[in-house]
N, CA, C and O atoms as a Tripos MOL2 file, in Angstrom:
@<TRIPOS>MOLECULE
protein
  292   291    73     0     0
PROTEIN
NO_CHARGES

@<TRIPOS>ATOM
      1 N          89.0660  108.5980   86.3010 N.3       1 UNK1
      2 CA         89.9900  107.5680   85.8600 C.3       1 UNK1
      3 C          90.0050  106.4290   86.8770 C.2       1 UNK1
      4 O          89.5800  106.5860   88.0220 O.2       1 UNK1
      5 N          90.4500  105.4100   86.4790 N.am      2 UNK2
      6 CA         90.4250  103.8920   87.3810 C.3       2 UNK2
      7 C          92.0960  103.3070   87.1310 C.2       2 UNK2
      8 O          92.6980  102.9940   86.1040 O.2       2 UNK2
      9 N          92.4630  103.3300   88.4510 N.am      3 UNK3
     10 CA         93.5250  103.1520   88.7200 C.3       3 UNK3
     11 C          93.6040  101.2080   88.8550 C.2       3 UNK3
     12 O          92.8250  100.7020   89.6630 O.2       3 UNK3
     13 N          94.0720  100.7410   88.4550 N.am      4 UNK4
     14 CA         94.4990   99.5860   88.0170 C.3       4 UNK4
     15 C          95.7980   98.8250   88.0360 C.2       4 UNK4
     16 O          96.6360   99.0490   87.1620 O.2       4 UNK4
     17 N          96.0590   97.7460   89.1900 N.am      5 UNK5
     18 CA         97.1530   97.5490   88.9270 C.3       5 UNK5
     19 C          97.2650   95.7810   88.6900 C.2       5 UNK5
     20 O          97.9790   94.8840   89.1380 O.2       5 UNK5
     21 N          96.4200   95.8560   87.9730 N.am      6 UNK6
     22 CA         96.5770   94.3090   87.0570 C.3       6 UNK6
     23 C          97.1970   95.3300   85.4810 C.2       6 UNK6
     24 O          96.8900   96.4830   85.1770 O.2       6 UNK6
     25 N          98.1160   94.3690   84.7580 N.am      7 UNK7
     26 CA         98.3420   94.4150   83.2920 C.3       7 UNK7
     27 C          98.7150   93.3600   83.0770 C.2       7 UNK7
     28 O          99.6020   92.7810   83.7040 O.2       7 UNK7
     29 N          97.7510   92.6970   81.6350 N.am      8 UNK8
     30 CA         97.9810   91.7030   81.2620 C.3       8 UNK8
     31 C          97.4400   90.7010   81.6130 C.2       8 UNK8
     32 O          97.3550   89.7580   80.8270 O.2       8 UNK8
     33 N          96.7580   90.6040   83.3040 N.am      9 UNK9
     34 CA         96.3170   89.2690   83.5190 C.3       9 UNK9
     35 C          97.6400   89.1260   85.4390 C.2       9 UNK9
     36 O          97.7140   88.4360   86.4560 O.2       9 UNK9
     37 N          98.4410   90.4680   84.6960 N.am     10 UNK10
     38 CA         99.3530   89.8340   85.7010 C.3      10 UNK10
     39 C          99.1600   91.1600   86.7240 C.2      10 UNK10
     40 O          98.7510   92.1950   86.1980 O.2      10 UNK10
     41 N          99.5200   91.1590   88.5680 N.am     11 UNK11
     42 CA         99.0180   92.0720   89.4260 C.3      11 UNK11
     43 C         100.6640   92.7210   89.4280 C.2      11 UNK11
     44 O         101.5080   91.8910   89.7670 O.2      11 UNK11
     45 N         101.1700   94.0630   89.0970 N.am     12 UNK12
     46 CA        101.8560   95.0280   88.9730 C.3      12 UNK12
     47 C         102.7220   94.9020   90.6640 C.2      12 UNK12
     48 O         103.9280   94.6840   90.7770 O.2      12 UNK12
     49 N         102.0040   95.0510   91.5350 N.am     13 UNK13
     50 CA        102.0980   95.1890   93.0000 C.3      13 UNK13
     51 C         102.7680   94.3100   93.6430 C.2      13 UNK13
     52 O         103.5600   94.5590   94.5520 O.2      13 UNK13
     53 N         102.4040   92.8810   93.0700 N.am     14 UNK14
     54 CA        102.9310   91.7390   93.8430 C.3      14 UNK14
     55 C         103.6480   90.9260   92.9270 C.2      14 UNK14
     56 O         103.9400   89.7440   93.1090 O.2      14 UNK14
     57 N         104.0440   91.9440   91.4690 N.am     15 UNK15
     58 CA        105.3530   91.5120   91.1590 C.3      15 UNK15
     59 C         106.6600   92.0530   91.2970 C.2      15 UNK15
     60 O         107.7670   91.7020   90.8890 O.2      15 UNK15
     61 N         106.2290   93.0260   91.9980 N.am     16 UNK16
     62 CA        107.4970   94.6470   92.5810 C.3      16 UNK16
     63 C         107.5180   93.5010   93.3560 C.2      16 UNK16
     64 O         108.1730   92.5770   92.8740 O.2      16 UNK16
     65 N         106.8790   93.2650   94.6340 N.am     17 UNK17
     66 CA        106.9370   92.9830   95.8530 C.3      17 UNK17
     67 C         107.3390   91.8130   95.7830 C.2      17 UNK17
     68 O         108.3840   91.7730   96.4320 O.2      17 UNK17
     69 N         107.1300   90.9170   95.4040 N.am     18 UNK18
     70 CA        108.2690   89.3070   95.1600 C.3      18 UNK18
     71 C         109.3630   89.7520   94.3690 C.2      18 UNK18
     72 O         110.3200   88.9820   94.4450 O.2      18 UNK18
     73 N         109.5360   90.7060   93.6600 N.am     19 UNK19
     74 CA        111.0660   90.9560   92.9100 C.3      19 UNK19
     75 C         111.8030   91.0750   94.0350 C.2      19 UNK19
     76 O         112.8360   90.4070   94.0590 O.2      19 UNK19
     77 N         111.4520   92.0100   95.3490 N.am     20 UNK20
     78 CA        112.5820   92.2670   96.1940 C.3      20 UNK20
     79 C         112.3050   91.6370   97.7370 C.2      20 UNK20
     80 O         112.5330   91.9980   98.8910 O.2      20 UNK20
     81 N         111.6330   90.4020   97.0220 N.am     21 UNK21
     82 CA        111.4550   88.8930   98.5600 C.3      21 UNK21
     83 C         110.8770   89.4810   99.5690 C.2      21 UNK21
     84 O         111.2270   89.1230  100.6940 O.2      21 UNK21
     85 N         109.8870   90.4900   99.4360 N.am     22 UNK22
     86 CA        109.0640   90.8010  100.3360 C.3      22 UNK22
     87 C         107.5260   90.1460  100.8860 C.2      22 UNK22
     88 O         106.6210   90.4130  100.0940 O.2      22 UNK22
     89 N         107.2290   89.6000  101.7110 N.am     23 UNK23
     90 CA        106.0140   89.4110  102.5350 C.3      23 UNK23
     91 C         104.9830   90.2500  102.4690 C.2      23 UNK23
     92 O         105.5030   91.3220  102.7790 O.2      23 UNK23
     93 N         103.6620   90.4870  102.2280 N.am     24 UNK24
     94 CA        102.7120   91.5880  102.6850 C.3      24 UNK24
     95 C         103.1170   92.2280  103.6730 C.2      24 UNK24
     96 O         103.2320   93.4470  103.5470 O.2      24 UNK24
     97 N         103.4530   91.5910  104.9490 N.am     25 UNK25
     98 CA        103.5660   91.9640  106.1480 C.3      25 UNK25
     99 C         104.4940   92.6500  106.3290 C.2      25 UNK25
    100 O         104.5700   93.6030  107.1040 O.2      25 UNK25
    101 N         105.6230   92.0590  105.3400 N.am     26 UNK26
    102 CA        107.1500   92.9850  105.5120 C.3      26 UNK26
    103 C         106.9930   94.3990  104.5090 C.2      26 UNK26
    104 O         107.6600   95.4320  104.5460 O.2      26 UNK26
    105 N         105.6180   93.9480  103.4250 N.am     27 UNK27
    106 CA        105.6740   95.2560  102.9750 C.3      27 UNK27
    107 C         104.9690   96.3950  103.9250 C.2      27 UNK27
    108 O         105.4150   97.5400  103.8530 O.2      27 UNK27
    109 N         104.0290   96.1490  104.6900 N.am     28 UNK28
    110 CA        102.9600   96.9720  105.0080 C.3      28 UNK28
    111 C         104.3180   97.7130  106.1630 C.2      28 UNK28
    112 O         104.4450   98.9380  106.1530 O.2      28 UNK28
    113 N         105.1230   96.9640  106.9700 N.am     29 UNK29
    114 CA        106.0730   97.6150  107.6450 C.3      29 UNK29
    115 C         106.6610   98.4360  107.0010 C.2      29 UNK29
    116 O         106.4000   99.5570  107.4380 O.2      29 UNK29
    117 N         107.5880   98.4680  105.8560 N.am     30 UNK30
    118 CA        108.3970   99.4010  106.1010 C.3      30 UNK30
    119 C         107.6570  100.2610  104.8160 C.2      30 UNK30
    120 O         108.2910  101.2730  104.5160 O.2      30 UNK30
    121 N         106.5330  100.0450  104.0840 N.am     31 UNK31
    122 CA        106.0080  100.9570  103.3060 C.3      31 UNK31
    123 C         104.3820  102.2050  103.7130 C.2      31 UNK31
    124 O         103.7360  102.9980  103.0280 O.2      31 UNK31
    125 N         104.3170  101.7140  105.2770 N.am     32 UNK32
    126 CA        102.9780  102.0170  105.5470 C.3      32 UNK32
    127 C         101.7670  102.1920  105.6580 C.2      32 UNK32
    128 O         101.0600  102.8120  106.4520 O.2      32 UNK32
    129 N         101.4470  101.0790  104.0510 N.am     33 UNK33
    130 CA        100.5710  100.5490  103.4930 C.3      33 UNK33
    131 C          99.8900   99.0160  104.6540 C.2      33 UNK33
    132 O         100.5390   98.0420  105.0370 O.2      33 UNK33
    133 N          98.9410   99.2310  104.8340 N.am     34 UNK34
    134 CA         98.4640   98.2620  105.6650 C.3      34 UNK34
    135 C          98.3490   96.7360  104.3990 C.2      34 UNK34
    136 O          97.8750   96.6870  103.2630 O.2      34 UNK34
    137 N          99.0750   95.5840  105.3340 N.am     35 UNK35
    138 CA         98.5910   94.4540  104.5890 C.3      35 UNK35
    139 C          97.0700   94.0040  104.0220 C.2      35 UNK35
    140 O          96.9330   93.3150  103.0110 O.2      35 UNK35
    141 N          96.0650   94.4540  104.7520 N.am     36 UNK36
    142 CA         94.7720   94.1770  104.2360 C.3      36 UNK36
    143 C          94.7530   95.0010  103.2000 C.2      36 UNK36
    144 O          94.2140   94.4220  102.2560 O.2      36 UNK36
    145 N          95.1040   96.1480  102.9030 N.am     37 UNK37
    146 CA         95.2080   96.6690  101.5680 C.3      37 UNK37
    147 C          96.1820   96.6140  100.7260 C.2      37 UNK37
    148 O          96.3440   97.2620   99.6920 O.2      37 UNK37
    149 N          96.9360   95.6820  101.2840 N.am     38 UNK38
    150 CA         98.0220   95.0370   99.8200 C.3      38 UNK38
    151 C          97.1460   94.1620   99.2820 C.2      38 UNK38
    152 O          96.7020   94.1820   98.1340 O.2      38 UNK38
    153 N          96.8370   93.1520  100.4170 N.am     39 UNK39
    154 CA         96.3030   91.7780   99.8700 C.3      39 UNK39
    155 C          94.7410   92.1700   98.7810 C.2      39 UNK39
    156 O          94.3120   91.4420   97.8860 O.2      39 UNK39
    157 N          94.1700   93.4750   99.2120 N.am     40 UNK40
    158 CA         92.8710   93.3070   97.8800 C.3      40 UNK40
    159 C          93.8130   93.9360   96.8760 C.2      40 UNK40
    160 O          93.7230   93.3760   95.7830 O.2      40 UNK40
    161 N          94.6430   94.8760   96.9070 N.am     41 UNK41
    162 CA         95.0430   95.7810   95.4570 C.3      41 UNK41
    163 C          95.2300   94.3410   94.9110 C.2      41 UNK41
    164 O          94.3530   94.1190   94.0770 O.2      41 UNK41
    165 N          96.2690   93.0190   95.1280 N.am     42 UNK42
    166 CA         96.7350   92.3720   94.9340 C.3      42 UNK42
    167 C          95.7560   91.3240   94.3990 C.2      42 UNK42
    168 O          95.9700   90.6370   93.4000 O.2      42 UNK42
    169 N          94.6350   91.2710   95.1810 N.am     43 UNK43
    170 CA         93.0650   90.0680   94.7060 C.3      43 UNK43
    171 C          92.2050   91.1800   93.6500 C.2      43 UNK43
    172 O          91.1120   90.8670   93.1790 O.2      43 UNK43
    173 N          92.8200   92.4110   93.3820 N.am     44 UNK44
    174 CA         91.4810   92.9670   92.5240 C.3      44 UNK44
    175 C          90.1370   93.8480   93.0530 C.2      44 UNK44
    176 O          89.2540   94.4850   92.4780 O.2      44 UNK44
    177 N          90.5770   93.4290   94.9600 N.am     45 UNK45
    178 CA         89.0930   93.7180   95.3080 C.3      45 UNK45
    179 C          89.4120   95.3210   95.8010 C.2      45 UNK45
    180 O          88.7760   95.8600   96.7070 O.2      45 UNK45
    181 N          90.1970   95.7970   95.2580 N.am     46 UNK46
    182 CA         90.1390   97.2070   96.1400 C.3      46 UNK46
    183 C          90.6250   98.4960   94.7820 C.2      46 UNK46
    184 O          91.2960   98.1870   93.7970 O.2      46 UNK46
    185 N          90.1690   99.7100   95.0210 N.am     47 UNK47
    186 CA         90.5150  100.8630   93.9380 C.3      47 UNK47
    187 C          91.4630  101.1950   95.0760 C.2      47 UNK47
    188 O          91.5170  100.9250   96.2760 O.2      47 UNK47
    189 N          92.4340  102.1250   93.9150 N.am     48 UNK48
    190 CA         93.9750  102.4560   95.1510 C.3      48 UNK48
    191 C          93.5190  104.0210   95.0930 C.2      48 UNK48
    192 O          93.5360  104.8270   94.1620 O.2      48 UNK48
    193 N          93.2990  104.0820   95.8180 N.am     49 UNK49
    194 CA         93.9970  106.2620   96.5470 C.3      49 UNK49
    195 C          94.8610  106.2950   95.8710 C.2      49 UNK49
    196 O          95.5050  105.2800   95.6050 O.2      49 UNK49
    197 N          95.2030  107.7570   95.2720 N.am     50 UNK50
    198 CA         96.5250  108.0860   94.8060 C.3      50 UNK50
    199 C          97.5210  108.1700   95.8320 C.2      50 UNK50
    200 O          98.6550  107.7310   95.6370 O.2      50 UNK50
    201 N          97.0480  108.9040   97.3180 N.am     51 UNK51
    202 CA         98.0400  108.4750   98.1230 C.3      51 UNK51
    203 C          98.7440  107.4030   98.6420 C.2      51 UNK51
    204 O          99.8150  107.6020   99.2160 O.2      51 UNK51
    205 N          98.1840  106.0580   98.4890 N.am     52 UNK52
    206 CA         98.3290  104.6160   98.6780 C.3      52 UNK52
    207 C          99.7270  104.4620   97.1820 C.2      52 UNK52
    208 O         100.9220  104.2510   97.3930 O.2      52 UNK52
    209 N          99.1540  104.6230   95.9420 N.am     53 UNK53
    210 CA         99.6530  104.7410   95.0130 C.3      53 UNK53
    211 C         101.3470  105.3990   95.0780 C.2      53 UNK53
    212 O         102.4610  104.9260   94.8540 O.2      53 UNK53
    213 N         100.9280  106.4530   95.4190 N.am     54 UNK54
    214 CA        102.4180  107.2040   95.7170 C.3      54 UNK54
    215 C         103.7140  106.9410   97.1760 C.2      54 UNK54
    216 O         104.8700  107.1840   97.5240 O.2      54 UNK54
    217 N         102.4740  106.2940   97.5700 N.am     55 UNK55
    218 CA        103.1740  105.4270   99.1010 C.3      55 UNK55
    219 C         104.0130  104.1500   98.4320 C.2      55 UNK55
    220 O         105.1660  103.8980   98.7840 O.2      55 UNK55
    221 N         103.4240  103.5110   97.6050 N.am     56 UNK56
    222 CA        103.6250  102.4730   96.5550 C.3      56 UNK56
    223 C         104.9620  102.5060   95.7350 C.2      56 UNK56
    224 O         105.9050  101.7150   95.6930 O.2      56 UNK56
    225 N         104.7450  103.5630   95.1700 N.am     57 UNK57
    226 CA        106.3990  104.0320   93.8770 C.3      57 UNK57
    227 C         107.0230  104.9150   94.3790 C.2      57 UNK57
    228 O         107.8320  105.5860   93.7390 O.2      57 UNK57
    229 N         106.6920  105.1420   96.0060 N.am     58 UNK58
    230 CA        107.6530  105.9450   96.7230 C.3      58 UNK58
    231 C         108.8680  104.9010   97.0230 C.2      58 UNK58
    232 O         110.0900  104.8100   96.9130 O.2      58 UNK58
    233 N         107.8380  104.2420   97.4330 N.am     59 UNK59
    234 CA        108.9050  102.9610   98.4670 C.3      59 UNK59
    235 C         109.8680  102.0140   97.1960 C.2      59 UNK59
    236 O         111.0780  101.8030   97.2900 O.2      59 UNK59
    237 N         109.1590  101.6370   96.2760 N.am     60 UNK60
    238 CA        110.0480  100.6350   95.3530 C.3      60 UNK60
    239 C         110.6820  101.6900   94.0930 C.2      60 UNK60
    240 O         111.1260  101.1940   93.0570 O.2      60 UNK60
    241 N         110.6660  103.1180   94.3070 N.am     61 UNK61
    242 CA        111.3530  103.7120   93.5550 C.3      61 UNK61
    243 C         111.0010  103.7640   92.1420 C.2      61 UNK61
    244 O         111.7920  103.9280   91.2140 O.2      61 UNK61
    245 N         109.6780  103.6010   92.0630 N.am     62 UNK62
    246 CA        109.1970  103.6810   90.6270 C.3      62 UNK62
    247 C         108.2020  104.9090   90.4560 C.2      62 UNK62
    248 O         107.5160  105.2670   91.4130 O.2      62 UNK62
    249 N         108.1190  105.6520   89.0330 N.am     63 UNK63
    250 CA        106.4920  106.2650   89.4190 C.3      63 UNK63
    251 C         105.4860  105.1280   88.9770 C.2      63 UNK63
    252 O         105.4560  103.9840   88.5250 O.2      63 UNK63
    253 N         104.5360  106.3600   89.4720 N.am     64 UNK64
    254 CA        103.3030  105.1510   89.5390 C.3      64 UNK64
    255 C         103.1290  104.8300   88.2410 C.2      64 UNK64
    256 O         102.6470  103.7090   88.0760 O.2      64 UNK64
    257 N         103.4070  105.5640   87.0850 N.am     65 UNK65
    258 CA        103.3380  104.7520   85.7680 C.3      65 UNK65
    259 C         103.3970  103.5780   85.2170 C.2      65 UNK65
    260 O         102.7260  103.1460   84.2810 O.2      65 UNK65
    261 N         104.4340  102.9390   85.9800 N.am     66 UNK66
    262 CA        104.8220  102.3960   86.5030 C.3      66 UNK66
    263 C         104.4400  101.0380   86.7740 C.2      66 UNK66
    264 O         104.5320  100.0580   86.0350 O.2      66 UNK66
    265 N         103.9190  101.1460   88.1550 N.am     67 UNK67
    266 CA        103.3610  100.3870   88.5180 C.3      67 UNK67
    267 C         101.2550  100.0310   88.0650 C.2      67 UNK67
    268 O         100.7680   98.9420   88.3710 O.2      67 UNK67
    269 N         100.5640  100.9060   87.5110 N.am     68 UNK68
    270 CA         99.7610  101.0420   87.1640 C.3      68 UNK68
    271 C          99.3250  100.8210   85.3280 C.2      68 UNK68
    272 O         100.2520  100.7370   84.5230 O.2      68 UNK68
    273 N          98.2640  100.7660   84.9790 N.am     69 UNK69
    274 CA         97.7560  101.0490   83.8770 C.3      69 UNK69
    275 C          96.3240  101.8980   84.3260 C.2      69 UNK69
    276 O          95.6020  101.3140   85.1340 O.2      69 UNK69
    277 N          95.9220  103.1410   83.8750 N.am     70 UNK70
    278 CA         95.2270  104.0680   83.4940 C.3      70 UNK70
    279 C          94.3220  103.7260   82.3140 C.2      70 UNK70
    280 O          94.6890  103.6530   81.1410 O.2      70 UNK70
    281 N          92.7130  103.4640   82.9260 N.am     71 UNK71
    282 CA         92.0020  103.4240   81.9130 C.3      71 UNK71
    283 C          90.9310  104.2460   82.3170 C.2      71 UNK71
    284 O          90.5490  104.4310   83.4720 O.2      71 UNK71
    285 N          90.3630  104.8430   81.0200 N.am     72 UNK72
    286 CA         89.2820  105.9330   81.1530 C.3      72 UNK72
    287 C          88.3120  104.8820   80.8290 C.2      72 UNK72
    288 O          88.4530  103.8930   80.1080 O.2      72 UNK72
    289 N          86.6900  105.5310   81.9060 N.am     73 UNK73
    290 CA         85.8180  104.8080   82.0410 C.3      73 UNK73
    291 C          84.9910  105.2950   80.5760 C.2      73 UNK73
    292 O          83.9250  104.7630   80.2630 O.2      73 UNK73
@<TRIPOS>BOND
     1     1     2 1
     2     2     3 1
     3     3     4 2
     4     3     5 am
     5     5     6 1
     6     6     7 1
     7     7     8 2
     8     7     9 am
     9     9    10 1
    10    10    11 1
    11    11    12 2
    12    11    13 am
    13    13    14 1
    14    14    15 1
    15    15    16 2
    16    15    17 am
    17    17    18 1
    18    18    19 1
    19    19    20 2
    20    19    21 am
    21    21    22 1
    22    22    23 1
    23    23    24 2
    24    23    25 am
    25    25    26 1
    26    26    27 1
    27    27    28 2
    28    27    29 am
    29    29    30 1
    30    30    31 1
    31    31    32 2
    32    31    33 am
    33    33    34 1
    34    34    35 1
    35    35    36 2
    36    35    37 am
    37    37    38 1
    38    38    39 1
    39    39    40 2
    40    39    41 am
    41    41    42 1
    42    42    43 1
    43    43    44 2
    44    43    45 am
    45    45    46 1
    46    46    47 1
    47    47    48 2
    48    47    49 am
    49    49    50 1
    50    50    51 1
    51    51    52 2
    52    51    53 am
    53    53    54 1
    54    54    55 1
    55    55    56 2
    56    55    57 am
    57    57    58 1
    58    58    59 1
    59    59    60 2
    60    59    61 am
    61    61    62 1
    62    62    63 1
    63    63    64 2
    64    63    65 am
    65    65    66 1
    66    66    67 1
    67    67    68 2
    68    67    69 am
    69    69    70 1
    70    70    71 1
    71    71    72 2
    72    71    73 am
    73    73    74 1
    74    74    75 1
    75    75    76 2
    76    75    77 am
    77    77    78 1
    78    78    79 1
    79    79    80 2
    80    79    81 am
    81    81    82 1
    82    82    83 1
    83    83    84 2
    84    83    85 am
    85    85    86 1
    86    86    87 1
    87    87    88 2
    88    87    89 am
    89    89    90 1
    90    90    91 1
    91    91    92 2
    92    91    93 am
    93    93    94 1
    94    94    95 1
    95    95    96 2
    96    95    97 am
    97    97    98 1
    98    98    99 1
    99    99   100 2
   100    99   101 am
   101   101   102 1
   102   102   103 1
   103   103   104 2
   104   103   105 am
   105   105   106 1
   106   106   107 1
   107   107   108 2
   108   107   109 am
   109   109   110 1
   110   110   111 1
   111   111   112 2
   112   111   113 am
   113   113   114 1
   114   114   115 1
   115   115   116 2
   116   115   117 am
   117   117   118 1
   118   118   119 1
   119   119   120 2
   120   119   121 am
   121   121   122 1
   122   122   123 1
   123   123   124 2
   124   123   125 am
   125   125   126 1
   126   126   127 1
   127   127   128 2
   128   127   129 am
   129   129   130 1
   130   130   131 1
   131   131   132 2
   132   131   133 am
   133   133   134 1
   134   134   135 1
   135   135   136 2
   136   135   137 am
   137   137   138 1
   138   138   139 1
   139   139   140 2
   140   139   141 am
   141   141   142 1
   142   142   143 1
   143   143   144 2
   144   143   145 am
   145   145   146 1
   146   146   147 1
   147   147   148 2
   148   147   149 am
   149   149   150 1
   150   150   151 1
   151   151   152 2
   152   151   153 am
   153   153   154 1
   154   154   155 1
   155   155   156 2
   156   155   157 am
   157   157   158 1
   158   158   159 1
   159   159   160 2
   160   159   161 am
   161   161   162 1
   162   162   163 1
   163   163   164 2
   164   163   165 am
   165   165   166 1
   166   166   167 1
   167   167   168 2
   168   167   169 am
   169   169   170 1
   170   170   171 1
   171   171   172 2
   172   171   173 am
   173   173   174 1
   174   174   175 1
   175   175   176 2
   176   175   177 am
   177   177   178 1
   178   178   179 1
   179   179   180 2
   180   179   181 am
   181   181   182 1
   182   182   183 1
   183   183   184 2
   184   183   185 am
   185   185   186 1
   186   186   187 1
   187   187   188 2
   188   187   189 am
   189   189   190 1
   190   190   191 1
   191   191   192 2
   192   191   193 am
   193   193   194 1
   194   194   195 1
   195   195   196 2
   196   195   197 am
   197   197   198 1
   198   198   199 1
   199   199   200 2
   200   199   201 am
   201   201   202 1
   202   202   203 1
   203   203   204 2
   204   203   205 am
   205   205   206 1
   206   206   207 1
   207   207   208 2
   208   207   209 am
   209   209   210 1
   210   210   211 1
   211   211   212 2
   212   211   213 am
   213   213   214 1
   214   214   215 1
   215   215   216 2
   216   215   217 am
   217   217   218 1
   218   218   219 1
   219   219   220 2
   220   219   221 am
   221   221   222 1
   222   222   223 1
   223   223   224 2
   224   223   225 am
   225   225   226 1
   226   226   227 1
   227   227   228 2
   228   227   229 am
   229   229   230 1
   230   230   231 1
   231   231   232 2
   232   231   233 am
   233   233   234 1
   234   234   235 1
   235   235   236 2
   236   235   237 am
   237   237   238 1
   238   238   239 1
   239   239   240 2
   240   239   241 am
   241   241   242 1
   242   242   243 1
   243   243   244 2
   244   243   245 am
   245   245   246 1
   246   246   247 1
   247   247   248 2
   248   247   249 am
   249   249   250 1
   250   250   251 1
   251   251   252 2
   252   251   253 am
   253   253   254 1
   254   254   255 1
   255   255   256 2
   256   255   257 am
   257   257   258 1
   258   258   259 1
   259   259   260 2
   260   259   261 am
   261   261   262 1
   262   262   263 1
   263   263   264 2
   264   263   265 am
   265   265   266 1
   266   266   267 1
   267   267   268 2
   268   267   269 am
   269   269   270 1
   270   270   271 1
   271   271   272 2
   272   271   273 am
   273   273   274 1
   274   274   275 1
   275   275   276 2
   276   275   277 am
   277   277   278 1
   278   278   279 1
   279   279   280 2
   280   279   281 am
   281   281   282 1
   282   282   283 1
   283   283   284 2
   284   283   285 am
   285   285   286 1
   286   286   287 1
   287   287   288 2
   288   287   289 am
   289   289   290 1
   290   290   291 1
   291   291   292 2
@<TRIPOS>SUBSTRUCTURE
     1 UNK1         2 RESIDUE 1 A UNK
     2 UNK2         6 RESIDUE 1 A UNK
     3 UNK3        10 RESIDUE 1 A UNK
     4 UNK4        14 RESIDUE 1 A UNK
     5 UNK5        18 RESIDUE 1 A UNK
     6 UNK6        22 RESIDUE 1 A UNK
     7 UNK7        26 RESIDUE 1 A UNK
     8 UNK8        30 RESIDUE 1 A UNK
     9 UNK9        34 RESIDUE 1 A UNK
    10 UNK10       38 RESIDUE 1 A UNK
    11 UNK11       42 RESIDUE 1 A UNK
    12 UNK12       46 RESIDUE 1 A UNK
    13 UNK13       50 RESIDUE 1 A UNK
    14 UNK14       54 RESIDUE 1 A UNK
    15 UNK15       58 RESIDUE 1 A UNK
    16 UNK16       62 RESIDUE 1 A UNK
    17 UNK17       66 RESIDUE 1 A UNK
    18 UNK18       70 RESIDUE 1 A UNK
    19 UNK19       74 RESIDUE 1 A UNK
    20 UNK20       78 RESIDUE 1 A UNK
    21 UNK21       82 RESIDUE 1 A UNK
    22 UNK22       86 RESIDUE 1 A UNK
    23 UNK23       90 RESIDUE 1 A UNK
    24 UNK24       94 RESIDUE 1 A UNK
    25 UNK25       98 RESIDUE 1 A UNK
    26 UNK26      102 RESIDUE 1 A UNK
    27 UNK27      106 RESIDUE 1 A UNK
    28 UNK28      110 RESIDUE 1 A UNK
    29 UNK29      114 RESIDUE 1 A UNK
    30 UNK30      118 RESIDUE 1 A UNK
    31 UNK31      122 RESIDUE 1 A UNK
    32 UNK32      126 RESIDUE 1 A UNK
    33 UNK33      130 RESIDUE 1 A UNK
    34 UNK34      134 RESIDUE 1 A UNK
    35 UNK35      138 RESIDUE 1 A UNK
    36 UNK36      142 RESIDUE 1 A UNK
    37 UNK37      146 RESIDUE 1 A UNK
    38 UNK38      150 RESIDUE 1 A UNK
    39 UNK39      154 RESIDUE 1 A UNK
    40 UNK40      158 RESIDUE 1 A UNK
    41 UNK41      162 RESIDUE 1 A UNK
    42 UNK42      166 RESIDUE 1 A UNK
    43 UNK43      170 RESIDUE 1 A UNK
    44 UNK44      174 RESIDUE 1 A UNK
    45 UNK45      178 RESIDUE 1 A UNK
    46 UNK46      182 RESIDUE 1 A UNK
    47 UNK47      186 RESIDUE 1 A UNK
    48 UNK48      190 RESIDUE 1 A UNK
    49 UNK49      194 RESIDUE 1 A UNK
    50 UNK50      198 RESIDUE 1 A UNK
    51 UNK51      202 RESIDUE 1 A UNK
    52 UNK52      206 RESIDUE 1 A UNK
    53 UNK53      210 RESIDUE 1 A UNK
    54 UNK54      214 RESIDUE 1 A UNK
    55 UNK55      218 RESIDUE 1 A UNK
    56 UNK56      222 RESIDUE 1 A UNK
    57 UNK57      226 RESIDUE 1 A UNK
    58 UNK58      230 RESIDUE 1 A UNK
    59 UNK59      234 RESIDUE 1 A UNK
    60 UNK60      238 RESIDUE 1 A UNK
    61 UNK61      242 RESIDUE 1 A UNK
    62 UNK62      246 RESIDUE 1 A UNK
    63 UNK63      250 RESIDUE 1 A UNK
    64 UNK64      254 RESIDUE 1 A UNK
    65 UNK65      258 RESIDUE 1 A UNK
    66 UNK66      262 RESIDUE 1 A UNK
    67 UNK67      266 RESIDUE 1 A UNK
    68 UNK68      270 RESIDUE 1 A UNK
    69 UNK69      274 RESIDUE 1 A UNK
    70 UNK70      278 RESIDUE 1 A UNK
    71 UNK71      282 RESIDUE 1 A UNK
    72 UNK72      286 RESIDUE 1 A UNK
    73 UNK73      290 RESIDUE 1 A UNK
């Protein structure tokens, strides 16, 4: 499976993350997610780990359902 967090055209990740006026930088702090891997989930250029994923809808309280769309290759 290919974990995906564009839907629609629109990036899932960095619309959590501007809902609650967060920075990359302020996310990678208090979520443990390094900013260089916000900024590709966020450009498209990176596949997410499920652990990245669950680091993800740990922190903004969502499951990853969530935040993702699931497409079979």
């Amino acid at each position: 499976m290919v974990y995906n967090l564009k839907k629609g055209g629109e990036n899932m990740l960095k619309d959590l993350r501007e809902k609650h006026g967060l920075t990359q930088s302020k996310l990678e702090h208090l979520s443990g997610v390094s900013d260089k891997t916000i900024s590709r989930i966020e450009n498209g250029d990176r596949n997410v780990s499920l652990v990245t994923l669950e680091r993800l809808a740990d922190f903004f309280e969502v499951s990853i359902d969530q935040i993702i769309e699931i497409k079979k290759r």
